[in-house]
N, C-alpha and C positions, 0 to 999 in steps of 0.2 A: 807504791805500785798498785796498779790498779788492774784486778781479774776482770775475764769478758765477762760479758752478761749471763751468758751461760745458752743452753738450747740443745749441743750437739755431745757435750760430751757431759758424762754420767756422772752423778751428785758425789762421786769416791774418786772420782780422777782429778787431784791436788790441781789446780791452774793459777795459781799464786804469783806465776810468772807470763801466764799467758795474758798479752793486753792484745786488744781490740782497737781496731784505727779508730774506732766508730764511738763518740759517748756523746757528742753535740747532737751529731743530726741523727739519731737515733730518736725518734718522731713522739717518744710518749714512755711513761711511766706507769705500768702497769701493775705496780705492787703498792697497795693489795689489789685484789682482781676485780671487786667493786667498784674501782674507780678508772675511768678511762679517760687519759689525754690525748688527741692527736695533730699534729701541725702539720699540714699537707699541701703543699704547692702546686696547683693546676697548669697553668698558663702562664704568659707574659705579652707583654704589648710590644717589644722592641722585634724590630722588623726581621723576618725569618725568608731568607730567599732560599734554602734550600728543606728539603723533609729533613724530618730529625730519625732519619735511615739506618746512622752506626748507634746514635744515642739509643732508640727501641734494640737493637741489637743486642750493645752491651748492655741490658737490662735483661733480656733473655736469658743472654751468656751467662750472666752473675745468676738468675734462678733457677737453671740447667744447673749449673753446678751445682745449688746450696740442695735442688730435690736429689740432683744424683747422691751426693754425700748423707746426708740424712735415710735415702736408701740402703747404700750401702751398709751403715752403721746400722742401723732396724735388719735388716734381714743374717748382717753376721761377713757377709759380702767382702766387708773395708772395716781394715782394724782402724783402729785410735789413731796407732801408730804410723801408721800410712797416710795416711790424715798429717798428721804432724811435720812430715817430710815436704809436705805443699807449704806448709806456714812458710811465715818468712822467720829463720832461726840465725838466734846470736851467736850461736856456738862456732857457726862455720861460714863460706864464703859460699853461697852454691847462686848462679845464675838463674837457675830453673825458675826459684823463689819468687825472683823479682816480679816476675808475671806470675805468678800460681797465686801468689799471695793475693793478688788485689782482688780473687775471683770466690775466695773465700768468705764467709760469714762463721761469727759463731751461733748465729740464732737468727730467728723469723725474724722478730724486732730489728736487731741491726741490719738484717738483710734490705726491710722495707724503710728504712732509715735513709740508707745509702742509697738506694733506687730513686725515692720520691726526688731526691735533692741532684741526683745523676740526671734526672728528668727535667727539672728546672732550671739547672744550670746548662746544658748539654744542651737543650733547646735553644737557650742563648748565641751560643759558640758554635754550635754546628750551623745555626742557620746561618750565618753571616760566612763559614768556612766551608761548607760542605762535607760528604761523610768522609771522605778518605783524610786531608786534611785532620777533620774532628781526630779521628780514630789513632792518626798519628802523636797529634797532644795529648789523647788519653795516654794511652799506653807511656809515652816519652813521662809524661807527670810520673804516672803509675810507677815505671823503670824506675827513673830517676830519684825518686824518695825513697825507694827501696836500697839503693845503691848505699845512697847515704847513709839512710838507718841501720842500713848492716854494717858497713863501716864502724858507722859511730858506737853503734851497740858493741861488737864485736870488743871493743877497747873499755869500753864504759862500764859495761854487764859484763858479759861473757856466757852466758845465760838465760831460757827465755826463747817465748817469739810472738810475732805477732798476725793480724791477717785484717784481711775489709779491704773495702775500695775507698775509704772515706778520704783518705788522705791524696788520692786522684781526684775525689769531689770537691775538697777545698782548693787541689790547685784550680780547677775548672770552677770554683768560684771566684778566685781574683782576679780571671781572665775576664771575667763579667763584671767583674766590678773594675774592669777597666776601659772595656769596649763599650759597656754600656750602665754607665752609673746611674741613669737618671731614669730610666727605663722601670714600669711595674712590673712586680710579679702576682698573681692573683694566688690567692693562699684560702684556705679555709681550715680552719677549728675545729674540733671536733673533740666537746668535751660532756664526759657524761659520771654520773653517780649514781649506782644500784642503776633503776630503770626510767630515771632522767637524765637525756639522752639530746644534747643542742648542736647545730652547727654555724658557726659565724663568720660569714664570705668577706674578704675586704685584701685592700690593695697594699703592698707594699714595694718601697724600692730597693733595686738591688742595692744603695749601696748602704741605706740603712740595713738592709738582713744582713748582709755581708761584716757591715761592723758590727754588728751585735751577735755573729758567731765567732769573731775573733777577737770579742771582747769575753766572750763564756771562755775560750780557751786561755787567754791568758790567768784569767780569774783560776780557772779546774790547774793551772802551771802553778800558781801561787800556791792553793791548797795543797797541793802534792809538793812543795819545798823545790820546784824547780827539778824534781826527778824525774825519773821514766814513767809517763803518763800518757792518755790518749792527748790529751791536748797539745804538749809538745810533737807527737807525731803529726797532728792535723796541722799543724803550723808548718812542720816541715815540707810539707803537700802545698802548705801555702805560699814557699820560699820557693817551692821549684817552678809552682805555675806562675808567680806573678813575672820572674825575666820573659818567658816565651811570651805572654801577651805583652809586655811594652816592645820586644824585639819585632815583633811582626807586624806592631803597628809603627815605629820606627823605620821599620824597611818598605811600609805599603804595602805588605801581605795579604792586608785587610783592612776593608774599608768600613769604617766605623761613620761614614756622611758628618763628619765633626758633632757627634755626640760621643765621644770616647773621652775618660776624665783628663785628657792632655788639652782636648780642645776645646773644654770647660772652662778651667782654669788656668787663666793668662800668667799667672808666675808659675804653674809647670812650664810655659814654653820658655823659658830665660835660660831652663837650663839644655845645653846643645845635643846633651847626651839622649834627652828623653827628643826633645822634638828641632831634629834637624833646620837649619837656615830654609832648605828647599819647602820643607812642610810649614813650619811657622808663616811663612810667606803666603802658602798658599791657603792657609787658614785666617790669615788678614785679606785676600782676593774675594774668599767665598763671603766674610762679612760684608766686607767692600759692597761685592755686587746684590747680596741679600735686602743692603740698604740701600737707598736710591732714591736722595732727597730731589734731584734732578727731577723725575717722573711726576714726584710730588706738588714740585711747585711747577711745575706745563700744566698739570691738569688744576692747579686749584685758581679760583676765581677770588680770592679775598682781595682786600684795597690792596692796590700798589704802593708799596715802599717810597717813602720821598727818595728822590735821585739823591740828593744832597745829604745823605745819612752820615754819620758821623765816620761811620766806615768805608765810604765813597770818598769821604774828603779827604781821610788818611791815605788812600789808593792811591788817590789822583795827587796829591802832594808827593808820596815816595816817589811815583812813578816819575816824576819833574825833576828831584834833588837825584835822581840815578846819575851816577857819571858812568863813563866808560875807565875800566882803569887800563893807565898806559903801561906795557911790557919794556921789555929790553930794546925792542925792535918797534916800540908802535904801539897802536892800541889793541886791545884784546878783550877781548868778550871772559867774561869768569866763566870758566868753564863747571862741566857737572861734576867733575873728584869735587875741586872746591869747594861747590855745594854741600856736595853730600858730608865733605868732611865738616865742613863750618855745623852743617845742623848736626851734627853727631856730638861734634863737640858742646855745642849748645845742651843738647839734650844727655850729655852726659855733666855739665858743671849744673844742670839742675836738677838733676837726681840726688844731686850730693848736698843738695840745700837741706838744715835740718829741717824743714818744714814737710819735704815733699812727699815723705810716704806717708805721715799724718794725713794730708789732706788728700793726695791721689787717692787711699782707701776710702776717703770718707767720699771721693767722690761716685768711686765703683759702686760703693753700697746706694747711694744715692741714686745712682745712673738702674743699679740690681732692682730697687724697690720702686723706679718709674715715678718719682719722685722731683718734677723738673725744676722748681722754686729753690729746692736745697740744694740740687747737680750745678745748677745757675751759679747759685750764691759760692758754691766749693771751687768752682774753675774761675769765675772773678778773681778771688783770692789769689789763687795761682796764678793768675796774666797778672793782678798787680804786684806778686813778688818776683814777677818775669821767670816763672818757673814749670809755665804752661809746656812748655815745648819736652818738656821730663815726661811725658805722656805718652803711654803705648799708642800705636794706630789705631788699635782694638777700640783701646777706651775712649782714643777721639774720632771713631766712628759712630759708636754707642751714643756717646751724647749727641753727636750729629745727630743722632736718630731718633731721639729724646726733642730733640727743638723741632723736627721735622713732623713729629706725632700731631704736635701743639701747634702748627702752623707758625713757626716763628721760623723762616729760613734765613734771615740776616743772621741772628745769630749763630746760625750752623755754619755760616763761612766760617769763622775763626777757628775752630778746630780741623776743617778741612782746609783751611791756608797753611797750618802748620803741618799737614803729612804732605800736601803739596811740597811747601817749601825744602822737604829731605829729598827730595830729587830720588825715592826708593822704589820699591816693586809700586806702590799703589799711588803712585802721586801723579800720572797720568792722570784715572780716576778718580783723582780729587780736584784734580785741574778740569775734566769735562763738568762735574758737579755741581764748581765753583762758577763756571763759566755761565750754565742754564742759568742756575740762580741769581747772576749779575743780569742774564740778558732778560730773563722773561720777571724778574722779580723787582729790580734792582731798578731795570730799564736804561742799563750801562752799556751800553755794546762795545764801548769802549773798553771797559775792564775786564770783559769775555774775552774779548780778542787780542787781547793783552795775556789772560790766563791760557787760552786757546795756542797762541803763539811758542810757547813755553812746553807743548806738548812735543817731543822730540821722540816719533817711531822709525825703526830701519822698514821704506814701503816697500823692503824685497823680500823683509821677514814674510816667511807663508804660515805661519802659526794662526790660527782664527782669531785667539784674541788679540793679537797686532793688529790683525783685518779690521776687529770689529771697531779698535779703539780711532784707529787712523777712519773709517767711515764716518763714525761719529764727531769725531773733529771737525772735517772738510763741511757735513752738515752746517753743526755749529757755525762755521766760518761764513757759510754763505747765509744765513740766518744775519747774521750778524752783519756783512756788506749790506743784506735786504734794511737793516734799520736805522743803518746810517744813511741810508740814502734819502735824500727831501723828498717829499710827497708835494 
């Protein structure tokens, strides 16, 4: 069990049982008084639409309180013991606590601990939510780990109490290290011996800090034998805040502009629970339209493509051996379930190839490092074990986007044939992409209008992007009559 720091109460008053939310982000080590360390977070770079209004607030709040209390106890004012009634205590169940306790400190140190880090994290999360919002997650974290801890304690202990906001500041660190993982925080150092005295500015990200404070607590968990410790307490700060940020981003409470660690990383979205069918989708649209190999080959001037490419002959070959298949009653066009379920199916018996998460990873990393010789060489592979189609949209946008960079746009059909071919949210979009590319690259008009044709929007839909996709069609289409026509 680990005593607070100490500050407020007097060098005879036993606290053997009193622990402190606060032992990580409590900013420096001052003993012996020759030697000073400080770690202090200024700023951050991730985007802040609102002032950080409640965040200055509860920073007040917490230092209103800690001068009121150290008033009190210095002039004789506030016993000890009244003091103690705010902590949050094992012994009993009292509501009051739940809030009293987070407003508490036992000393200057941890006071300034828990503010610096209230300030860098709070700036994150309030910007993007505003004050009232903010103010609602603090306090909910704040409540809510208290709940717990008195619970848990109550049965565990029996005995004891605790105080700080730390354990509010680590939930409102996982929320940042969800919304915004990739995001800088600007830090400076501040470390001195007798009267050599430095300070060292430099960048870090949230979600490095973030793991390496919750790598210090597990570490301070181990040391203490898994007891009652600050570090299990800040962990449980960190179990209440991490559901409210994946819920809120789950429900579109807030908008994280797909920098949020869900729409980072593409095997978070597989699972439904974290990132919804309706979001996933729309995080494959915003890539979609982010890339736009289309624009790229209208405006570029390199030599034109022989007609006759090897992937024009295969076009024009399927396109010939197509039959129409006959129903019950006649013939019948395949419709789009069909589709969708043939490529589902496809793309789920080639997931299941031992090969395909070996090389699908190896092609991500490939595609991550802009690496286009190896991403080449990795998806070859995969169309010659016919297990190409095992492939997110994501990943066969990326590499689209990869061929696109290097002016190679032939090669970018084949992974936009294959999200085309799922008949899905973005296969429009790949069908307009496919179509430029045949027509102004390819100098196909025929396989544009062929891919063009394929395009099936409701023109009563009033949604903009129905408007915009069905606009760009009808373009395309008379593009396309313009080049068939003999000059």
């Amino acid at each position: 069990m680990r005593p607070t720091s100490g500050g407020l109460l007097p060098p005879h008053v036993p606290i053997a049982l009193n622990y402190d939310r606060d032992c990580c982000l409590t900013p420096s080590s001052f003993r012996p008084r020759n030697r000073v360390v400080l770690f202090v977070p200024i700023s951050t770079d991730a985007p802040i639409y609102h002032w950080p209004i409640a965040t200055v607030s509860l920073i007040v709040a917490n230092v209103l309180a800690f001068a009121v209390c150290v008033w009190g106890l210095v002039t004789g004012n506030i016993e000890l013991e009244t003091m103690e009634r705010f902590a949050l205590s094992y012994e009993a169940i009292n509501p009051i606590q739940w809030v009293t306790s987070a407003f508490l400190h036992a000393g200057p140190f941890h006071l300034m601990g828990n503010m610096f880090f209230l300030w860098a994290f709070g700036l994150i999360v309030e910007g993007k939510v505003g004050a009232w919002k903010f103010l609602l997650i603090y306090l909910g974290i704040a409540v809510g780990e208290c709940v717990v801890e008195q619970l848990m304690m109550l049965v565990l202990v029996g005995e004891g109490y605790s105080l700080g906001a730390s354990s509010a500041v680590f939930g409102l660190m996982m929320i940042a290290l969800i919304w915004a993982p990739e995001n800088d925080v600007e830090c400076v150092l501040v470390f001195g011996l007798f009267l050599f005295i430095r300070a060292l500015a430099f960048e870090v990200k949230v979600v490095t800090l973030a793991m390496l404070f919750l790598f210090l607590q597990v570490v301070e968990m181990f040391f203490a034998g898994f007891s009652v410790s600050s570090g299990l307490l800040h962990m449980l700060g960190a179990f209440v805040g991490a559901p409210i940020g994946l819920w809120m981003l789950h429900t579109g409470r807030v908008d994280c502009e797909n920098w949020d660690v869900i729409s980072r990383n593409e095997w978070l979205q597989e699972y439904e629970w974290l990132c919804p069918p309706s979001r996933r989708e729309a995080i494959q649209r915003e890539a979609a339209i982010a890339y736009d190999p289309v624009a790229a080959a209208l405006a570029s001037k390199h030599s034109q493509v022989d007609a006759n490419s090897t992937y024009a002959q295969q076009q024009s070959a399927s396109s010939k051996q197509t039959k129409p298949k006959r129903g019950f009653l006649g013939k019948r066009k395949r419709g789009a379930n069909d589709a969708a379920a043939a490529a589902q199916a496809a793309m789920t018996a080639s997931q299941a190839h031992p090969e395909f998460n070996r090389l699908s990873m190896l092609l991500r990393q490939a595609i991550a490092s802009g690496s286009l010789s190896v991403a080449n060489s990795h998806f070859a592979r995969l169309d010659q074990l016919s297990i190409a189609r095992g492939l997110s949209d994501k990943t066969l946008f990326d590499l689209a986007k990869l061929y696109a960079a290097a002016k190679q746009f032939v090669p970018a059909v084949g992974p936009l044939q294959i999200i085309a071919d799922r008949d899905g949210a973005l296969s429009n979009e790949a069908r307009l992409r496919l179509a430029q590319i045949q027509l102004k690259v390819m100098r196909r008009a025929d396989l544009a209008q062929d891919s063009l044709n394929q395009i099936h929007v409701d023109e009563k839909k009033s949604s903009e992007s129905h408007q915009k996709v069905i606009t760009r069609r009808n373009q395309l289409l008379a593009m396309c009559r313009a080049a068939a026509t003999p000059h």
